[in-house]
N, C-alpha and C positions, 0 to 999 in steps of 0.2 A: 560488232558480231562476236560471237565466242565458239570456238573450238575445243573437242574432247581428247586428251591425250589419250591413245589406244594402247599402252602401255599400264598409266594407274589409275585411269577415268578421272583426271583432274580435269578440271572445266577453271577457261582462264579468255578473258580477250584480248582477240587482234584484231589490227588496220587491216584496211588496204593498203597502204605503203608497207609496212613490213612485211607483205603478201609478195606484193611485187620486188620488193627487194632480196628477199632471198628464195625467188620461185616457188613461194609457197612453204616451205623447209624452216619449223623453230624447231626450240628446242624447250623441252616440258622446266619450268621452274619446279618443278616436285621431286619425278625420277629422272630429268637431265637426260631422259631420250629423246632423239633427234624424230621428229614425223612431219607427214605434209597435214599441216592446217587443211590445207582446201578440201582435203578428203575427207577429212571428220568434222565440217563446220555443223553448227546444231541450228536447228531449224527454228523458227520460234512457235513452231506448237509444240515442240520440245522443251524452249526455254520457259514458256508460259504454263507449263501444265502445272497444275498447284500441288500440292504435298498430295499423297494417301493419309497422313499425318496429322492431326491438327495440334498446335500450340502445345496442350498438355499431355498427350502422347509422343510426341516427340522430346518432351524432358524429361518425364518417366521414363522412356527408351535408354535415354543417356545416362541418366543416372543409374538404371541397371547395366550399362554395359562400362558403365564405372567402377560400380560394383564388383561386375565380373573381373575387369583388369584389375584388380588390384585387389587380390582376396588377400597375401601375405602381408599386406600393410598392419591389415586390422589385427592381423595376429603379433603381427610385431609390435606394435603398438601395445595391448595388454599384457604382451609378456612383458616390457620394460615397465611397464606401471608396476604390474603385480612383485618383479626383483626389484623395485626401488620401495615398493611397501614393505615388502619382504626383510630386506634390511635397514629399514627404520623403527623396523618395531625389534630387528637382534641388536638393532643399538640400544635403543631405548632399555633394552630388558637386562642388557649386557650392564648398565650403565646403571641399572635399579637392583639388581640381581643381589646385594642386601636385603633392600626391604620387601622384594617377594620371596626370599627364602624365608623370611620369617610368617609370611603370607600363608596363614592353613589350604588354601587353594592351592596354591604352587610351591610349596616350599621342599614335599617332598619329591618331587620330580627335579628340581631345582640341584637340593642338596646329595640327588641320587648321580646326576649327572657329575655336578664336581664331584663326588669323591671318585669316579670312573676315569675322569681326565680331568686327574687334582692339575695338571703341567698347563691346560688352558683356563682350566676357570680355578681363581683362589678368592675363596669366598671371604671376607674381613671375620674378623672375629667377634662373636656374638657379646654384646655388653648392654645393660641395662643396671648403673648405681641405684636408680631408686627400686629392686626389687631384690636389694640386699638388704635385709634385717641384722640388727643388732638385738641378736637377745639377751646378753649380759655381759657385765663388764665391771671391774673388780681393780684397785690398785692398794698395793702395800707396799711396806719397805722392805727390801732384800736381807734375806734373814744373813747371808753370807757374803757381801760387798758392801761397807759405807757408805754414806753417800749415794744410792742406788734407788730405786725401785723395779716392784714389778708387775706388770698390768697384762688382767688376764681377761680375753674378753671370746664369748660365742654372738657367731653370727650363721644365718643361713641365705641359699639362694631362693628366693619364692617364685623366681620365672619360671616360666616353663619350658624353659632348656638348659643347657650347658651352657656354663660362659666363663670367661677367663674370670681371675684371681684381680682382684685389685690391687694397690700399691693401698697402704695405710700410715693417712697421717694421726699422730698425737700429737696433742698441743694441749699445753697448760698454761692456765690465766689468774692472775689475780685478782683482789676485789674488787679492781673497776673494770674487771673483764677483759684485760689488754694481756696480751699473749708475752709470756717471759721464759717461755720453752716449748720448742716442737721439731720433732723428728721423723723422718720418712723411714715407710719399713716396703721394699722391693718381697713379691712372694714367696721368691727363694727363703729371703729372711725371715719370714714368721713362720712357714710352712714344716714340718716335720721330714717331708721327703720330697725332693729336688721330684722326682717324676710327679710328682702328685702337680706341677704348675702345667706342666702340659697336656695334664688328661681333665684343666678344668671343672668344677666345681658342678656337684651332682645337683639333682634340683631338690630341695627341702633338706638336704644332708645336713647335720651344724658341724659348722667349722669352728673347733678351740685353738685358740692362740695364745703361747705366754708371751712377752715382750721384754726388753728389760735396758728400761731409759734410768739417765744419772739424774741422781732428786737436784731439780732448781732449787731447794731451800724453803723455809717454812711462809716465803710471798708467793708459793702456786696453793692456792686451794681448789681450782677447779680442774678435770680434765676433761679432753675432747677427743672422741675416735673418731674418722673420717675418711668415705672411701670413695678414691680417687681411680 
């Protein structure tokens, strides 16, 4: 037989011995209130009456009031997707954030932002060697040190921005081409004025340079400019 607790409408069954053992008197396994069985036992046209419900209405039922409990799941749920996409793409971009400043898409939103908060974002310094031309270049002997020369050479920058100063090597070879002098020139040292390395190199501007290396001797016939 089964009895309704009148407390939370739990439906559960009991004996006759447990009836008669405690005069009737359990106690609900749900809400743990004390009630007399015997007064609320269920009938069996009660037990036997079938759903209003069939099968598929009764799961659609459930799953909307699944639904309904639980509306801030789903929201919390997209919102933690959305800030974990959210910061995989400021890493990602953080992480790239050279090669789309150079990007005509992004570069000036990019470059507008660092220079606003140069302290969080420091953008590397623009460089590209192959879009520096050598347009001439020249070496004699020094009219006023023995043993000397001096090498004069233009070059410009053909990219399309500003970019730092390179370091410049020369090197000199003889006739099997094997190198028997070469010197590193830092941009302070070739440059005419110390600010001019920090305000980087204009685009198409030419840059003249004099230099002034000690002659290796009548076994250099060739020389090499090279920017590093």
């Amino acid at each position: 037989m089964q009895t309704r607790c009148p407390h939370c409408e739990s439906v559960f069954r009991v004996s006759d011995p447990l009836l008669l053992q405690a005069n009737g008197q359990v106690r609900c396994g749900q809400c743990l209130e004390t009630f007399n069985a015997e007064a609320h036992l269920l009938t069996e046209e009660v037990i036997d009456t079938p759903s209003q419900y069939t099968a598929e209405q009764l799961r659609r039922l459930l799953q909307g009031k699944a639904k309904i409990r639980n509306p801030w799941f789903n929201i919390a749920w997209f919102s933690a997707s959305f800030m974990l996409l959210l910061a995989l793409l400021l890493q990602v971009s953080w992480a790239e954030r050279a090669t789309l400043a150079n990007d005509p898409r992004f570069g000036t939103y990019i470059n507008e932002f660092c220079a606003q908060w140069n302290n969080l974002c420091r953008l590397p310094e623009k460089r590209d060697l192959s879009a520096l031309q050598l347009v001439s270049r020249n070496v004699y002997s020094h009219p006023n040190a023995p043993n000397a020369l001096i090498i004069t050479a233009v070059f410009t920058n053909t990219a399309n921005f500003v970019q730092t100063y390179p370091t410049l090597r020369v090197s000199m070879s003889d006739i099997h081409g094997d190198v028997v002098a070469e010197r590193y020139f830092k941009p302070a040292q070739y440059l005419n004025h110390v600010n001019d390395v920090a305000l980087g190199m204009d685009i198409g501007k030419p840059i003249p340079i004099t230099l002034e290396v000690q002659d290796p001797g009548q076994e250099a016939l060739a020389f090499e400019l090279d920017f590093l």
